[in-house]
N, C-alpha and C positions, 0 to 999 in steps of 0.2 A: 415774319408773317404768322398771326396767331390761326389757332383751328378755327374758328369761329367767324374771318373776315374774307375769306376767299367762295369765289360762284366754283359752285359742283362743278360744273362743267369745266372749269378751268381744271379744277383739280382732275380728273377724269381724263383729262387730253395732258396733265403734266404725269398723273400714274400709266398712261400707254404709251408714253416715250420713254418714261424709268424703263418699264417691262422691254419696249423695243431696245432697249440703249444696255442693259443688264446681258452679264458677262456670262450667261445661261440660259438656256432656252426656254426654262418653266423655273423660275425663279420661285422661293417661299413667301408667303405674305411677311414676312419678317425683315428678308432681302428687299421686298418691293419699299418698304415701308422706311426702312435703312438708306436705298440709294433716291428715296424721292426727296432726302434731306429729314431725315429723324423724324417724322409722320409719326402723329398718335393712332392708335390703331382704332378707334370710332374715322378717323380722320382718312386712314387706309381703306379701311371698311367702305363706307361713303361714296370714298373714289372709284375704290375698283366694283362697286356696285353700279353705278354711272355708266364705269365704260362698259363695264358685263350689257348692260340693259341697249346701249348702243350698239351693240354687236361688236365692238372691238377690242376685248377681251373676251377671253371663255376660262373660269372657274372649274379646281377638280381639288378634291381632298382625299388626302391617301393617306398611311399609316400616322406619316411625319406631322402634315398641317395642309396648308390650303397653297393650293399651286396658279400660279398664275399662267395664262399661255396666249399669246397672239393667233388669232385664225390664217391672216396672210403675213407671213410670214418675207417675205422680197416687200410688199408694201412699211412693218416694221422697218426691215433693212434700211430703207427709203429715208423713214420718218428720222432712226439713229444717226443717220449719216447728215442728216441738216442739222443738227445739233452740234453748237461748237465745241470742239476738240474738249477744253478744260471743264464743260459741262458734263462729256459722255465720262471721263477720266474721273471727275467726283464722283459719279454714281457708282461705278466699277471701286473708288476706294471706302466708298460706305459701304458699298456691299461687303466688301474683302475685310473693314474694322467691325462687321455686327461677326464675319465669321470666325474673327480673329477672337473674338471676347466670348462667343460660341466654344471653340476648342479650347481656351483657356480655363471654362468653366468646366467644361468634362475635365479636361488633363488635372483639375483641382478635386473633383469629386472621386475619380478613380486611382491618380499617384497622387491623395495629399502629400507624402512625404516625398513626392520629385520635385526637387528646386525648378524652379522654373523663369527665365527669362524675361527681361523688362519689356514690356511693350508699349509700342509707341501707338494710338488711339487720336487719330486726332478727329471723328466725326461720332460720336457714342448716341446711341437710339434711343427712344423717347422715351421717357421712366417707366409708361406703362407696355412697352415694348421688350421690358427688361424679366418679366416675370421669370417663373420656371429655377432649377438650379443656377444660373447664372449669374442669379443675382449677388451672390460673395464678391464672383471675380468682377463682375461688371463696377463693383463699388470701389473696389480696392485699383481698378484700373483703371476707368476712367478719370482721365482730367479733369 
């Protein structure tokens, strides 16, 4: 599904079930954007502006980046919990491969010279998702 061919609102009610279903309680727009299935980030942007405007996300940005957070929290619970098994299970592993290629990219910038282990990547985040130091490791590791 390209950025361009889905209604806001869908997208919006699929970014509050990533955030409800995400293996963290204030996931990063990076995470959110990661387990909604590799979202470009005009595309993240959009959505989580949607559900913000609906009231069912609420928006906070701190040192790191921008955070996302549910107001009801048991009602999320709710929403995660209808979500079939291998749906909640992909977004928890997109999350865990944006953090995996996250740590790879530090562990590259601070021990260049520590060998470092193959990594197996199998959902990699939207090219423009990819900015910042990361992007050596993210090219060299993704598939």
């Amino acid at each position: 599904m390209s950025d361009t061919d889905t209604d806001p609102s869908d997208d919006a009610e699929h970014i509050y079930r990533t955030v409800a279903a995400a293996p963290m309680p204030r996931p990063w727009l990076e995470s959110i954007a990661a387990g909604a299935g590799g979202w470009s980030r005009a595309r993240t942007h959009g959505a989580l502006g949607q559900a913000t405007a609906e009231g069912h996300l609420v928006l906070s940005v701190d040192e790191v980046g921008t955070l996302a957070e549910v107001p009801d929290r048991d009602q999320a619970a709710r929403e995660a919990a209808n979500l079939p098994d291998a749906h909640r299970e992909e977004i928890a592993r997109r999350i865990a491969d944006d953090f995996l290629l996250r740590a790879t990219a530090a562990e590259h910038l601070l021990t260049p010279w520590h060998r470092t282990t193959a990594r197996t990547i199998e959902y990699a985040p939207a090219p423009d998702m990819r900015d910042g130091p990361g992007d050596q490791a993210r090219a060299v590791e993704t598939p």
